[in-house]
PyMOL CGO cylinders between C-alpha atoms (Angstrom):
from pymol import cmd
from pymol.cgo import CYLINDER

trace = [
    CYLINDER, -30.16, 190.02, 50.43, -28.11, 192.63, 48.77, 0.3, 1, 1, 1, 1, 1, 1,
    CYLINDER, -28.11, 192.63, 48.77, -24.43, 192.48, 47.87, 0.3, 1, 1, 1, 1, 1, 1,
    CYLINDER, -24.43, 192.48, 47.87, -21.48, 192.02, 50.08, 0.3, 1, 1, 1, 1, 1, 1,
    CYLINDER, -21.48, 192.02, 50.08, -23.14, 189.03, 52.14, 0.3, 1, 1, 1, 1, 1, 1,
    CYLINDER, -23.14, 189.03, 52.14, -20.38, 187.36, 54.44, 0.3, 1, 1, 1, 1, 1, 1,
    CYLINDER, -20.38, 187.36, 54.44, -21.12, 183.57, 56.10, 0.3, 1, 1, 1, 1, 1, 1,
    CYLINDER, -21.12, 183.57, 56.10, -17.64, 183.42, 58.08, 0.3, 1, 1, 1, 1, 1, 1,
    CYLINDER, -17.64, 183.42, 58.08, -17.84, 179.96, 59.49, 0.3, 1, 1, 1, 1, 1, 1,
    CYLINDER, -17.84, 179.96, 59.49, -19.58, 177.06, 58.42, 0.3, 1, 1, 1, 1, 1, 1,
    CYLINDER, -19.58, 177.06, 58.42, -22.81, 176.24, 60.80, 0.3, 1, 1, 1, 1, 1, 1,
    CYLINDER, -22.81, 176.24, 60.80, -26.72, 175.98, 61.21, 0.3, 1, 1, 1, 1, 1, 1,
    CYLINDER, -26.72, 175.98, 61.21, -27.75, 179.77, 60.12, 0.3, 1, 1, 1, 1, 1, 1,
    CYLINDER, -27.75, 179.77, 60.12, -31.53, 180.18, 59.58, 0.3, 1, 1, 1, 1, 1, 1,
    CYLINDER, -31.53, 180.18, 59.58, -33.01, 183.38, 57.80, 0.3, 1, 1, 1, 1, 1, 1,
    CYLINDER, -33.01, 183.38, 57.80, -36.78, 183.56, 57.39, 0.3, 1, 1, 1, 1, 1, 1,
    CYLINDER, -36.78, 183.56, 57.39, -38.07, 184.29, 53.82, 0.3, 1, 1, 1, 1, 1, 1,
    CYLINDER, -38.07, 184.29, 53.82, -39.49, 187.55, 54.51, 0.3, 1, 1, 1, 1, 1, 1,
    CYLINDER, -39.49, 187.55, 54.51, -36.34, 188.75, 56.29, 0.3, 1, 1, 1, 1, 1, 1,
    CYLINDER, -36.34, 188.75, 56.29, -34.75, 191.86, 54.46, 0.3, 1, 1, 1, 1, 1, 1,
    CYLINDER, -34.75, 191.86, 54.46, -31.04, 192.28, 54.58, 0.3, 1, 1, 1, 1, 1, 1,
    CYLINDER, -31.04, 192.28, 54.58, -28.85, 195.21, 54.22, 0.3, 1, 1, 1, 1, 1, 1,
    CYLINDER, -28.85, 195.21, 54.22, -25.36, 194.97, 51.96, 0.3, 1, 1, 1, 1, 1, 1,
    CYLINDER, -25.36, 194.97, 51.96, -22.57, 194.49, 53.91, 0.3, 1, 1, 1, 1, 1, 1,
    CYLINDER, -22.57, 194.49, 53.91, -23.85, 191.46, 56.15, 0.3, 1, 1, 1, 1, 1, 1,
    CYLINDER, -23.85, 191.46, 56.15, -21.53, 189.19, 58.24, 0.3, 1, 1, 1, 1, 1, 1,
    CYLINDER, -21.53, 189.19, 58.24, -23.29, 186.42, 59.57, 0.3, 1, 1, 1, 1, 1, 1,
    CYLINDER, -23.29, 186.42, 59.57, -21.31, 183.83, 61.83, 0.3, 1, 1, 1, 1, 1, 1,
    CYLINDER, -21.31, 183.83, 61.83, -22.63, 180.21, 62.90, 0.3, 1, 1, 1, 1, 1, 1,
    CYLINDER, -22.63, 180.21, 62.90, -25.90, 179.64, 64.52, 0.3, 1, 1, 1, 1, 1, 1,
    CYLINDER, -25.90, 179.64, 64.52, -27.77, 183.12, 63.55, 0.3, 1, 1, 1, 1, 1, 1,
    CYLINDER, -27.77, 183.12, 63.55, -31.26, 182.95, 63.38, 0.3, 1, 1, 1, 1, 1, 1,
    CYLINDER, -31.26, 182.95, 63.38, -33.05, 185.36, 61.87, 0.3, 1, 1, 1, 1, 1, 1,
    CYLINDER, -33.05, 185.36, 61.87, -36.98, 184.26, 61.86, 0.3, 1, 1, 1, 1, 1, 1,
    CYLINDER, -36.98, 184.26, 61.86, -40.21, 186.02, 62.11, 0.3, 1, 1, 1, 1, 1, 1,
    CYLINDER, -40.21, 186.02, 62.11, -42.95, 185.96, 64.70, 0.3, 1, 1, 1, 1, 1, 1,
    CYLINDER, -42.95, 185.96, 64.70, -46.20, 184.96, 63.53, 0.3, 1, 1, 1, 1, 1, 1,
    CYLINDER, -46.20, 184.96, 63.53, -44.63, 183.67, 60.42, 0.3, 1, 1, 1, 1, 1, 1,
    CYLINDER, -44.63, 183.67, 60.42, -44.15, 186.99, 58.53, 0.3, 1, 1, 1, 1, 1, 1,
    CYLINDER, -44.15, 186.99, 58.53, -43.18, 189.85, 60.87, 0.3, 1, 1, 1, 1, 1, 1,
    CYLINDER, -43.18, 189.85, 60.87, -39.58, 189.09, 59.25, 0.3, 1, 1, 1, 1, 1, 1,
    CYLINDER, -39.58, 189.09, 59.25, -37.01, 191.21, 60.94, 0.3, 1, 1, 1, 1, 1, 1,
    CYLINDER, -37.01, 191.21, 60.94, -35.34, 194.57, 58.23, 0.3, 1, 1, 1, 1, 1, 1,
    CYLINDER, -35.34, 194.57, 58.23, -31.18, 194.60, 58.99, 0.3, 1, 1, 1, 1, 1, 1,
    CYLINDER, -31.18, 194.60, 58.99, -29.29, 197.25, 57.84, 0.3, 1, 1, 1, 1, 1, 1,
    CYLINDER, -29.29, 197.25, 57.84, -26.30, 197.82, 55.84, 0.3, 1, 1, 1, 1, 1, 1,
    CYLINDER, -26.30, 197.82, 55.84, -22.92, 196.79, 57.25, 0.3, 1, 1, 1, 1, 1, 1,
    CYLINDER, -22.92, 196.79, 57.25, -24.36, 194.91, 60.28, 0.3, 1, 1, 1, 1, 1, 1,
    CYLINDER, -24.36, 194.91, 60.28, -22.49, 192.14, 62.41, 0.3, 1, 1, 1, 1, 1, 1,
    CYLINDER, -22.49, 192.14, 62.41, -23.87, 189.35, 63.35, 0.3, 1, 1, 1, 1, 1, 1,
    CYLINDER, -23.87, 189.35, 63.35, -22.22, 187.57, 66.65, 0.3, 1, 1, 1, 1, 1, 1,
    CYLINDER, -22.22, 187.57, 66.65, -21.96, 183.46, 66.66, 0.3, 1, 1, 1, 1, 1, 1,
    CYLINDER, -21.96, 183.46, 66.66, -25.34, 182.19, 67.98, 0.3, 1, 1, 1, 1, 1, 1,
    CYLINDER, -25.34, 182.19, 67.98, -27.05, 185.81, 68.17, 0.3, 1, 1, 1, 1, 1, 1,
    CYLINDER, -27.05, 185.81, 68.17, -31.32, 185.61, 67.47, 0.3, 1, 1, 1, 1, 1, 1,
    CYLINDER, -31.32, 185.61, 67.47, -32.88, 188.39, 65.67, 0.3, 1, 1, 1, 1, 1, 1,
    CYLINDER, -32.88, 188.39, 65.67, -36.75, 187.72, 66.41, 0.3, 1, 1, 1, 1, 1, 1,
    CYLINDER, -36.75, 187.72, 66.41, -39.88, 189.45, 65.17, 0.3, 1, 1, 1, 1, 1, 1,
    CYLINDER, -39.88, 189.45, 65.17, -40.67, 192.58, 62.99, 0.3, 1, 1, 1, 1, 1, 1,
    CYLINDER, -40.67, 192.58, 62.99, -38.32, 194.15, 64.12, 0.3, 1, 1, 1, 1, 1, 1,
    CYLINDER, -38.32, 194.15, 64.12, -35.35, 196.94, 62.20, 0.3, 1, 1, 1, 1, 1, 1,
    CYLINDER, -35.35, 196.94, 62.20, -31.98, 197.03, 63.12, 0.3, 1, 1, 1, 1, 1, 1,
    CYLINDER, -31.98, 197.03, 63.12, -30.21, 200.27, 61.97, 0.3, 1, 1, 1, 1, 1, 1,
    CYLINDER, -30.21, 200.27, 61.97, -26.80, 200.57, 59.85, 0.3, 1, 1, 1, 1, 1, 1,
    CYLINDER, -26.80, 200.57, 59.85, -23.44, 199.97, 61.12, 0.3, 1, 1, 1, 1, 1, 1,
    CYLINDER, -23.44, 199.97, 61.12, -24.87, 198.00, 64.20, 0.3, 1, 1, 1, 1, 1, 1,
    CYLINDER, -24.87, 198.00, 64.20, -22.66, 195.23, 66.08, 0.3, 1, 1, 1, 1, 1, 1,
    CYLINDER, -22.66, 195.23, 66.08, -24.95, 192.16, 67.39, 0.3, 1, 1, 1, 1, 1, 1,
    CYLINDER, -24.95, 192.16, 67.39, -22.73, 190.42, 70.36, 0.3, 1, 1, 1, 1, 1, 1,
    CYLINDER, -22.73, 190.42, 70.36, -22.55, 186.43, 70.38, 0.3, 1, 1, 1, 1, 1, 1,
    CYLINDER, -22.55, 186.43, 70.38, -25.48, 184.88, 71.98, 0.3, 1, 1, 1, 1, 1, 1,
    CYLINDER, -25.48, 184.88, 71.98, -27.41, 188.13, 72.16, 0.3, 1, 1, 1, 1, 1, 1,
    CYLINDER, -27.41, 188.13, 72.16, -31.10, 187.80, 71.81, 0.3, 1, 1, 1, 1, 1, 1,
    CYLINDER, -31.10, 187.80, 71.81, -32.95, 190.88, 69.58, 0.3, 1, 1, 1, 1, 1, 1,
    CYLINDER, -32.95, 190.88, 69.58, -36.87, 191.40, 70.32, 0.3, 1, 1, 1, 1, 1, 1,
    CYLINDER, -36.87, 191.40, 70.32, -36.33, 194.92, 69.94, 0.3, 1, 1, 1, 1, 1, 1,
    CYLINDER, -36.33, 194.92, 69.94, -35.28, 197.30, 67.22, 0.3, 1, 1, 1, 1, 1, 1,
    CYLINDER, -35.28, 197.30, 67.22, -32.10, 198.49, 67.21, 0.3, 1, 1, 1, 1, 1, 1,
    CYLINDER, -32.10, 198.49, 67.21, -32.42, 202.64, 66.21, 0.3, 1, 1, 1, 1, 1, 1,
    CYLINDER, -32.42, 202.64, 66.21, -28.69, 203.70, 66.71, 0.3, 1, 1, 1, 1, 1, 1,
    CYLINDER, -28.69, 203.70, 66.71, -26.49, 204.20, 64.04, 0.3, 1, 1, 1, 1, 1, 1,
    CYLINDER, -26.49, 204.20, 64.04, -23.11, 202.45, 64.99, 0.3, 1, 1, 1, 1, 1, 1,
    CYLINDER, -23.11, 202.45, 64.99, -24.08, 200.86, 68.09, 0.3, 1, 1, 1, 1, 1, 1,
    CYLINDER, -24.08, 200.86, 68.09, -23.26, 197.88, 69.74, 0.3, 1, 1, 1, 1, 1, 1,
    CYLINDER, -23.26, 197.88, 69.74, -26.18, 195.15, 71.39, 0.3, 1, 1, 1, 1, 1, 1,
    CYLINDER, -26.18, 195.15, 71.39, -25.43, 192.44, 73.52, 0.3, 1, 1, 1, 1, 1, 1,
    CYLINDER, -25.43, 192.44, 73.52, -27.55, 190.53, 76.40, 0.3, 1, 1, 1, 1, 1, 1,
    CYLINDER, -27.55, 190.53, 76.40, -30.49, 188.51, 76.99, 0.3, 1, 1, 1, 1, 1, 1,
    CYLINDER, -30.49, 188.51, 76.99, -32.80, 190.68, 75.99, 0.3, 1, 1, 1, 1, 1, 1,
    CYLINDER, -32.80, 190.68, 75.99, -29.90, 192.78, 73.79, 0.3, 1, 1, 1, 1, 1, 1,
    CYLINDER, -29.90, 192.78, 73.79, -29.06, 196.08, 74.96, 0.3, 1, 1, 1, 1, 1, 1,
    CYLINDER, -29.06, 196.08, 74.96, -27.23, 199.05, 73.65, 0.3, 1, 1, 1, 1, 1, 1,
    CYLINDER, -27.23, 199.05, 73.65, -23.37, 198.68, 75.44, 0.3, 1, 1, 1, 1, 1, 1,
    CYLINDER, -23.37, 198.68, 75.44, -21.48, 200.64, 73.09, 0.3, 1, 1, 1, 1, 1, 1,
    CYLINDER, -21.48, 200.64, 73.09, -22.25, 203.57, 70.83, 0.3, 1, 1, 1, 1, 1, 1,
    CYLINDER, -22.25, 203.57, 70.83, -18.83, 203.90, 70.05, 0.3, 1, 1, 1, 1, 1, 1,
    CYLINDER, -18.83, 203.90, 70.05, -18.93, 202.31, 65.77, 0.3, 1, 1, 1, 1, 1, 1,
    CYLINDER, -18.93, 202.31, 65.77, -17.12, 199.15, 67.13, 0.3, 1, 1, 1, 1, 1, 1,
    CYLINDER, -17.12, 199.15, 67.13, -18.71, 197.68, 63.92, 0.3, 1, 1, 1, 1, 1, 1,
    CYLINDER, -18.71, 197.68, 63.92, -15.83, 199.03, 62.16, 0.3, 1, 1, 1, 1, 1, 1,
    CYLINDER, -15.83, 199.03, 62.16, -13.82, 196.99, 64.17, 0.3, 1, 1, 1, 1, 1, 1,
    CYLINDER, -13.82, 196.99, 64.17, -14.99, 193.36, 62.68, 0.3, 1, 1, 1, 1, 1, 1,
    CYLINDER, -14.99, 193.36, 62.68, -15.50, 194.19, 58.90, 0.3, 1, 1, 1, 1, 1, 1,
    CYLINDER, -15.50, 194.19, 58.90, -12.47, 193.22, 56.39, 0.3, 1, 1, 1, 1, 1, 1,
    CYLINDER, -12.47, 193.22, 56.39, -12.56, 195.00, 53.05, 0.3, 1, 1, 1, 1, 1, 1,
    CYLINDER, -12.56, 195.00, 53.05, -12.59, 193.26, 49.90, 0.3, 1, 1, 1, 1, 1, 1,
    CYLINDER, -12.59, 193.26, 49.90, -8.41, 192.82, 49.92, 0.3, 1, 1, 1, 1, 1, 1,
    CYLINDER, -8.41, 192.82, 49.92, -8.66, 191.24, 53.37, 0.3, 1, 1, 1, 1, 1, 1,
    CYLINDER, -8.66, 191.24, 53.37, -6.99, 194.07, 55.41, 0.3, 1, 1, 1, 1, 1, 1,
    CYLINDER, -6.99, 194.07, 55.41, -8.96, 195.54, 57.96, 0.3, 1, 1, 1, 1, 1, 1,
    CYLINDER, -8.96, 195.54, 57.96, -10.72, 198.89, 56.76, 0.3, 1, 1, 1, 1, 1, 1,
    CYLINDER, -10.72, 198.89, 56.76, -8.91, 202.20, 56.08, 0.3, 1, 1, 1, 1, 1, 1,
    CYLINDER, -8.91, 202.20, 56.08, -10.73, 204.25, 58.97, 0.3, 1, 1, 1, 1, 1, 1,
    CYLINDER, -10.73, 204.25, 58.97, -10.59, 201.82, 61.57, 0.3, 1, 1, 1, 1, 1, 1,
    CYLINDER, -10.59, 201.82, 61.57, -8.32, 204.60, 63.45, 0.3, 1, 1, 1, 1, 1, 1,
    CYLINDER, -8.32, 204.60, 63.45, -11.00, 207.07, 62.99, 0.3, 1, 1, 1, 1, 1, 1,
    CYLINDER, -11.00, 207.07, 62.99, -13.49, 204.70, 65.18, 0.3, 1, 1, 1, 1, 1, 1,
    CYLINDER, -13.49, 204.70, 65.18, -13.43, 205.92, 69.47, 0.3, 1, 1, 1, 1, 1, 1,
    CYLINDER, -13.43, 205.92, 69.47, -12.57, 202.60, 70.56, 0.3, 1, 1, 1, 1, 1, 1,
    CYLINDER, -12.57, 202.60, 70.56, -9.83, 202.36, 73.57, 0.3, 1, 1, 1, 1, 1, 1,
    CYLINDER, -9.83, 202.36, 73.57, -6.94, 199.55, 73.38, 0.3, 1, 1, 1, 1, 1, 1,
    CYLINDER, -6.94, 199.55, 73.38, -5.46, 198.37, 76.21, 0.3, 1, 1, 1, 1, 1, 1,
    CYLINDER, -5.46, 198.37, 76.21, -2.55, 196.87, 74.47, 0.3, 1, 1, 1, 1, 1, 1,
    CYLINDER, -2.55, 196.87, 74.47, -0.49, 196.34, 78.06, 0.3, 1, 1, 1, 1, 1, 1,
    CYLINDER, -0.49, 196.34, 78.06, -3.02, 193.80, 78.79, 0.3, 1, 1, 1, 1, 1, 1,
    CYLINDER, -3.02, 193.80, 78.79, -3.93, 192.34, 75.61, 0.3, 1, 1, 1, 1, 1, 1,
    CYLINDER, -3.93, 192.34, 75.61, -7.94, 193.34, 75.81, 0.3, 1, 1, 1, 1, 1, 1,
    CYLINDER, -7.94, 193.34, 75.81, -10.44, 195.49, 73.50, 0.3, 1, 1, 1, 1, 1, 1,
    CYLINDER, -10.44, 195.49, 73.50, -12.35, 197.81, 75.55, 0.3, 1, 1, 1, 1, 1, 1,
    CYLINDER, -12.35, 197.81, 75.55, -15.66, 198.90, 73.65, 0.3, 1, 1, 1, 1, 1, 1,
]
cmd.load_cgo(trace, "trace")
């Protein structure tokens, strides 16, 4: 694990020994990161998000800037720069750098280019469209 490692809530969260973490990583509950065989350890990127619940499985990379959905399920790497996985098996649904999106800086505002990112709001009905 490199600097900037980010447990937001309190939960079971396994990580396999060989697994090699970017900086920047924001884990939430019930992540597990594991191996197959018991050392094909997944490689994460730098500022990567991990989803409540989401399984990252096997030797397997997942690129910078990527956004792992709650629940999803990884047995694939993840190639895409700024991209967006969800599903059972994850897929890519947004290639739109929503990961900029769920990362605070170090003051606790959110970051200074989130208005550079292509996300739509639809403030009138209260949703995030990715």
């Amino acid at each position: 694990m490199k600097w900037g490692l980010s447990i937001a809530h309190q939960g079971c969260i396994q990580i396999n020994d060989n697994a090699v973490c970017g900086k920047n990583l924001r884990i939430h509950e019930g992540v597990t990161i594991c191996a197959s065989g018991g050392i094909d350890a997944p490689c994460i990127g730098d500022n990567v998000f991990l989803g409540s619940g989401c399984k990252i499985i096997g030797r397997i990379n997942i690129s910078n800037d990527v956004t792992v959905g709650v629940g999803a399920v990884v047995v694939q790497s993840v190639n895409g720069s700024g991209v967006t996985v969800t599903g059972v098996p994850a897929k890519i649904m947004s290639k739109k750098n929503s990961h900029k999106l769920v990362f605070w800086s170090n003051n606790g505002e959110y970051m200074s280019d989130i208005e550079n990112t292509d996300v739509n709001f639809a403030t009138k009905k209260g949703k995030l469209r990715l």
